[in-house]
C-alpha positions as CSV (number, residue, x, y, z in Angstrom):
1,X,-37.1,1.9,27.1
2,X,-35.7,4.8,28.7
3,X,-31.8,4.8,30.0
4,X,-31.0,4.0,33.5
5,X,-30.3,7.0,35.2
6,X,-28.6,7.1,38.4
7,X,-28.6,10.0,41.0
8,X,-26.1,10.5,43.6
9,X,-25.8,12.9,46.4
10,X,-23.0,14.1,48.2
11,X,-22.7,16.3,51.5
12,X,-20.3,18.1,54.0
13,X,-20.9,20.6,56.9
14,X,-18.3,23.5,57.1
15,X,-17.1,26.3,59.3
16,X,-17.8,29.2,57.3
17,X,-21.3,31.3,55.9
18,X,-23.3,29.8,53.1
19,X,-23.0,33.1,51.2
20,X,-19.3,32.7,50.9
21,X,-19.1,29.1,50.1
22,X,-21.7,30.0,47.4
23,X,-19.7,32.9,45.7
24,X,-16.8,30.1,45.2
25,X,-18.8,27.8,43.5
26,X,-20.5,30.5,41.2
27,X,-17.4,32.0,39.9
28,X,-16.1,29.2,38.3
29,X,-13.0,31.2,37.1
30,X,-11.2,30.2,40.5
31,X,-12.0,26.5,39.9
32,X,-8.8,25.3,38.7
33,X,-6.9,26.9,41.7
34,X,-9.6,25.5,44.1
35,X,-10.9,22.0,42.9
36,X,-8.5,19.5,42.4
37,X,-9.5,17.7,39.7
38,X,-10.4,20.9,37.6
39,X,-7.6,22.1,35.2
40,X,-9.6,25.1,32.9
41,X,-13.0,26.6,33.6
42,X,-14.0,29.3,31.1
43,X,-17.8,31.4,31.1
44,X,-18.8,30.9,27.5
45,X,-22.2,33.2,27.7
46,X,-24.0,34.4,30.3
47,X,-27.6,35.7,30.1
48,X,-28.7,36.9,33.7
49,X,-28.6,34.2,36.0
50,X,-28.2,31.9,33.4
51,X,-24.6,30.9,31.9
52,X,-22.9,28.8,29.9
53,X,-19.2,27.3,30.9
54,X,-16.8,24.6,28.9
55,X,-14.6,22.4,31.9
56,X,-11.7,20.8,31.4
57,X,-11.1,18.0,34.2
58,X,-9.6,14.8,34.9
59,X,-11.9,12.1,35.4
60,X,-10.6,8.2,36.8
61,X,-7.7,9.8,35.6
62,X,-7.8,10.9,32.1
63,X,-8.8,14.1,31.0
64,X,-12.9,14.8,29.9
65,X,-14.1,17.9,28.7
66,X,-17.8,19.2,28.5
67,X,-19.8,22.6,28.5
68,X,-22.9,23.0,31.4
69,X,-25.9,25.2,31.7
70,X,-26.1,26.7,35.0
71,X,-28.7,28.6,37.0
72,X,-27.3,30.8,39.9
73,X,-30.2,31.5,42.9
74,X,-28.0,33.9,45.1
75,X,-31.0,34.0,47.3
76,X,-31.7,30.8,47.3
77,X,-28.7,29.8,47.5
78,X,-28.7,27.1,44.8
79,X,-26.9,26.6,41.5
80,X,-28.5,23.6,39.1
81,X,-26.3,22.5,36.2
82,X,-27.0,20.2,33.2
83,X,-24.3,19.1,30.5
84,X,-25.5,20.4,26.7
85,X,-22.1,18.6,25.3
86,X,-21.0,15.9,27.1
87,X,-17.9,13.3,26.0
88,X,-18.4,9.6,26.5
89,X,-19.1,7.5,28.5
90,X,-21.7,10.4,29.8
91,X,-24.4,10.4,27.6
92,X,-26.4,13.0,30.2
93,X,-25.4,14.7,33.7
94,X,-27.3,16.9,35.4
95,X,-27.5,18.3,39.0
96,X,-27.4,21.0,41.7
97,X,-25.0,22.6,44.3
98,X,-26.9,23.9,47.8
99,X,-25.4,25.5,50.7
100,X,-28.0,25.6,53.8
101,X,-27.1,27.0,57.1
102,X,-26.3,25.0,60.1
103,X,-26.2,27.3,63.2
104,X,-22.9,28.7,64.6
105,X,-21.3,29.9,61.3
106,X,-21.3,26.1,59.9
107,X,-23.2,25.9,56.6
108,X,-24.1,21.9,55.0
109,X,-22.7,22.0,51.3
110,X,-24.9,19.2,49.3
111,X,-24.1,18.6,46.0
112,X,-26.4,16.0,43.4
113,X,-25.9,14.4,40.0
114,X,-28.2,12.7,37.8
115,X,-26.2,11.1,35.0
116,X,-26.8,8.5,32.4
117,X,-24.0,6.4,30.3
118,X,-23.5,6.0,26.4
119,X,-25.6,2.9,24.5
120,X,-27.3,2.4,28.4
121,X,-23.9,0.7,29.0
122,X,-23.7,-0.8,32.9
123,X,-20.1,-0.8,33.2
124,X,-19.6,2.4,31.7
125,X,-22.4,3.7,34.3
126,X,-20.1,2.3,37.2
127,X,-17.1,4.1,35.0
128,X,-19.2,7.5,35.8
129,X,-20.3,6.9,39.3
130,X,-16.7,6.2,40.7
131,X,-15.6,9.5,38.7
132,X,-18.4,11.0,40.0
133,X,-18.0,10.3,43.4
134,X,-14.1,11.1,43.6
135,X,-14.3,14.2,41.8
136,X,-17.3,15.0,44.8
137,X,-15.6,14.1,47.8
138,X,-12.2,16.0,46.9
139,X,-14.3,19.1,45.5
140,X,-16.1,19.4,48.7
141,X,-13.2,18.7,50.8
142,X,-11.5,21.4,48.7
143,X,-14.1,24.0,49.3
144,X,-14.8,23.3,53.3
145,X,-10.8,24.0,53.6
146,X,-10.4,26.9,51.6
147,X,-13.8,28.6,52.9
148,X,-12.8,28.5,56.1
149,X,-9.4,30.7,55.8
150,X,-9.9,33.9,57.6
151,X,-9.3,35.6,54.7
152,X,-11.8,37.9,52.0
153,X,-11.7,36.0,49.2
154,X,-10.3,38.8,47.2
155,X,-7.1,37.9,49.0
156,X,-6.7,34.3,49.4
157,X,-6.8,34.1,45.4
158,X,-5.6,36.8,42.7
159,X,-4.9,37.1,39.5
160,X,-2.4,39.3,37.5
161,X,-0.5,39.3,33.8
162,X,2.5,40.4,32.2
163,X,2.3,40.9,28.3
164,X,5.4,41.2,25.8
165,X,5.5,41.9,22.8
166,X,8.6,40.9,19.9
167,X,8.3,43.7,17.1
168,X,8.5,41.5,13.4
169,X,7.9,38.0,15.0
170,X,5.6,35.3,14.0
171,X,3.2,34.2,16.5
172,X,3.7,30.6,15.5
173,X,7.5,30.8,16.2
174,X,6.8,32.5,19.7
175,X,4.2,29.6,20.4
176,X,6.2,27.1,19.2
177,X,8.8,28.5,22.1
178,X,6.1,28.2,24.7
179,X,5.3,24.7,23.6
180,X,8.5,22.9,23.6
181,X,8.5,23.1,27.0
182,X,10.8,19.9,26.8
183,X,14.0,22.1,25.4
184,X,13.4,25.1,28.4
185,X,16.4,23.3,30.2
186,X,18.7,24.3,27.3
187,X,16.8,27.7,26.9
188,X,16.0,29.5,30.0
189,X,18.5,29.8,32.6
190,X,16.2,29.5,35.3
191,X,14.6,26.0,34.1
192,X,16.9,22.9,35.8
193,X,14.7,19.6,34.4
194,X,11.9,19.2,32.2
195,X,10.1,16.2,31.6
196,X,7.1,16.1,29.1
197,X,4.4,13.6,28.4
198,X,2.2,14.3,25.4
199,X,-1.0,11.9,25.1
200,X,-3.6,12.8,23.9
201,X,-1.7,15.4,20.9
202,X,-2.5,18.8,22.7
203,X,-2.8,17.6,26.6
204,X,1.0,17.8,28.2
205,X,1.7,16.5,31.2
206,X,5.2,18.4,32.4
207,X,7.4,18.4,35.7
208,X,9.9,20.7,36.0
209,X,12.9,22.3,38.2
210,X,13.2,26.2,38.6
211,X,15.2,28.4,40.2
212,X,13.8,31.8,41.8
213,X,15.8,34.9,41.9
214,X,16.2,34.2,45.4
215,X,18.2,31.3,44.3
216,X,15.5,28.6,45.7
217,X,14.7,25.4,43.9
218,X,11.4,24.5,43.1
219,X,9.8,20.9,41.8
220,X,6.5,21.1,40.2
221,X,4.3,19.4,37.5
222,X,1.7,20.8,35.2
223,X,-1.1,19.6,33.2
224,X,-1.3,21.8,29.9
225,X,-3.8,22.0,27.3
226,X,-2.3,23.4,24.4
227,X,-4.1,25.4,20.8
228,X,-1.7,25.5,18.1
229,X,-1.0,29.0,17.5
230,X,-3.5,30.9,20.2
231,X,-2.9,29.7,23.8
232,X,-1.8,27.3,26.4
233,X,-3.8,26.7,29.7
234,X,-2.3,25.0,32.4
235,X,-2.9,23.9,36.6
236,X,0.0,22.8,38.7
237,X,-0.8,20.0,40.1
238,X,2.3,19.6,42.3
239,X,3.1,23.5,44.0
240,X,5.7,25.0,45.4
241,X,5.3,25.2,48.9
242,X,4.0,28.4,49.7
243,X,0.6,28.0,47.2
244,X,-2.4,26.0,47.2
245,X,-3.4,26.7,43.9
246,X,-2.1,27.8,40.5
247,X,-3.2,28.1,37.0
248,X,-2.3,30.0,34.4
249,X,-2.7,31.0,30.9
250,X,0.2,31.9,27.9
251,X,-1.7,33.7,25.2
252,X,-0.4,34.6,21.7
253,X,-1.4,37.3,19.5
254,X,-0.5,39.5,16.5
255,X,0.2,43.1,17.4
256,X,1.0,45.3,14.8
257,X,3.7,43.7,12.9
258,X,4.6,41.4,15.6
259,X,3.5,39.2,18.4
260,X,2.0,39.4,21.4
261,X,2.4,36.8,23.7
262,X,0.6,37.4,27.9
263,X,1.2,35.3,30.5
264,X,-1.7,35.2,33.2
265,X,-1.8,33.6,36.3
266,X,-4.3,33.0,39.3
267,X,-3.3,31.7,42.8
268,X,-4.0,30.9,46.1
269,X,-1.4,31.2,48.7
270,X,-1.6,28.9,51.9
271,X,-1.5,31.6,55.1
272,X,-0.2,28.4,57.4
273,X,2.6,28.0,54.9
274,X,4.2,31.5,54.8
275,X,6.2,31.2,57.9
276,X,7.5,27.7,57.3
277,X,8.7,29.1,54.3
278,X,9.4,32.5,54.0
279,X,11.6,34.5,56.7
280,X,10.0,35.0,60.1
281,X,7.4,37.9,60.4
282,X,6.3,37.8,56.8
283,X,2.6,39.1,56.9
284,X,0.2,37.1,54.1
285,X,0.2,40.5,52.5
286,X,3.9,40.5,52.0
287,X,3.7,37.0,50.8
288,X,1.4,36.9,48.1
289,X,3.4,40.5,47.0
290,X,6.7,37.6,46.9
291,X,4.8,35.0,44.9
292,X,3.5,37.8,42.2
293,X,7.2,39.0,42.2
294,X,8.6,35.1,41.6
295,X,5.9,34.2,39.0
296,X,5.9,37.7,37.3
297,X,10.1,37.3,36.8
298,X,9.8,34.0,35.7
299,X,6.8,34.6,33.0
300,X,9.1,37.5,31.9
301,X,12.4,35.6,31.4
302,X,10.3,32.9,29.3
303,X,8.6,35.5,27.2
304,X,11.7,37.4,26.5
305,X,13.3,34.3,25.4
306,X,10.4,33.7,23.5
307,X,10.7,36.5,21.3
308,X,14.2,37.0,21.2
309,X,13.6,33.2,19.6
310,X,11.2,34.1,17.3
311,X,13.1,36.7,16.0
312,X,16.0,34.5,15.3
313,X,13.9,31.8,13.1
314,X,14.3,32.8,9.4
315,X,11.9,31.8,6.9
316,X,12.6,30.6,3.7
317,X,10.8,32.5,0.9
């Protein structure tokens, strides 16, 4: 007897082209600064029109992760996914994003799942649809606002690194820095308050006070996702006020006789919040020039200490 599958569909009309709507959903590298409930999006392959991606997301409220086949139809406008690992209680997902114009700039955005549960188990089916219809509603939600910033894309979200690197250091020592995010307070002059959650081993769940140069205080929190040794992902999911979006990336790798460690970061900054929060006449331009400066000095401080750390551990032979 074949599983019960159910199929859902869910739908919003927005002000803004089909074709731009549809470039945000294909380039799933500015999901985690877009969609709510995504923290790390990664292309695995991609063959064509075809690709592969691995998500990260939270689900009912604990974190799931999965990799999807999708097909992107630029001129059709349609993307179709299907899950090829999934984690329980999914046993199957499948489904398909459309965008189909509605007159006078507004475009409908439906978006369908097909999913079945582990063992055929109803309650664990119920489990999926209330994930599955959250998740939905805030990702369209998400997508209408955003799209409809009179903005190119290019500008309303950007990305941009700063790499150091500690001559003679292990990369294990400079991760270890990184990671034990909970001692920053007594480490980094900049960091006021840390408090970390760690459950499962590898997921962190942090909240933290900074200071800026411009001697501003800032409260946020961040999920991380952490790989012993080679990186940390991470979304902020409370922001400082001027951004509606941030993820980043701390990366750690041998160089020479060293380590190098990168820090990346992607963002979106809110237009209506720049003149409630920076000084009066501050173009968008000028402001998302002021949040690469912030992040940038802040990544570099925490890398520096990183390595000036690292190079202070000394091994026993």
């Amino acid at each position: 007897m074949s599983p019960r599958t159910r199929e859902t569909e869910h739908s919003r009309e927005v002000q803004a082209p089909a074709d731009r709507l549809y470039a945000l959903v294909a380039d799933v590298s500015r999901w985690p600064v877009l969609l709510g409930p995504c923290v790390r999006a990664t292309q695995i392959e991609r063959d064509g029109a075809d690709e592969r991606i691995e998500l990260w997301a939270r689900t009912n409220g604990t974190m799931a992760t999965w990799t999807s086949r999708r097909s992107l139809d630029p001129q059709a406008l349609r993307i179709s996914f299907r899950q090829d690992r999934s984690t329980a209680p999914v046993a199957a997902m499948s489904g398909e994003w459309s965008f189909h114009p509605a007159g006078d700039g507004r475009t409908r955005i439906v978006l369908t799942h097909a999913f079945t549960a582990v063992d055929d188990d109803p309650q664990a089916l119920e489990w999926i649809a209330r994930a599955v219809d959250r998740n939905s509603v805030e990702e369209l939600a998400a997508l209408g606002d955003f799209a409809e910033r009179p903005y190119p894309l290019e500008q309303l979200v950007f990305s941009f690194h700063d790499r150091v690197v500690a001559p003679g250091a292990d990369p294990a020592d400079v991760y270890d820095f990184v990671h034990r995010c909970d001692l920053w307070p007594e480490r980094l002059p900049h960091v006021g308050r840390v408090d970390l959650t760690e459950d499962p081993a590898g997921v962190q769940v942090m909240a933290m006070d900074t200071l800026t140069s411009d001697g501003r205080s800032h409260t946020t929190a961040s999920v991380r996702l952490c790989e012993p040794g080679e990186r940390i992902s991470y979304k902020q999911t409370v922001l400082p006020a001027l951004l509606s979006g941030h993820s980043g990336l701390w990366e750690f790798e041998r160089s020479g006789g060293g380590t190098a460690i990168v820090s990346h970061h992607t963002v979106a900054v809110d237009p209506a919040a720049v003149a409630r929060t920076l000084c009066a006449g501050t173009t968008f331009e000028q402001a998302c020039a002021h949040v690469r400066d912030t992040l940038g000095a802040n990544s570099r401080a925490t890398m520096e200490a990183a390595c000036a750390y690292a190079a202070s551990v000394v091994r026993r032979p």
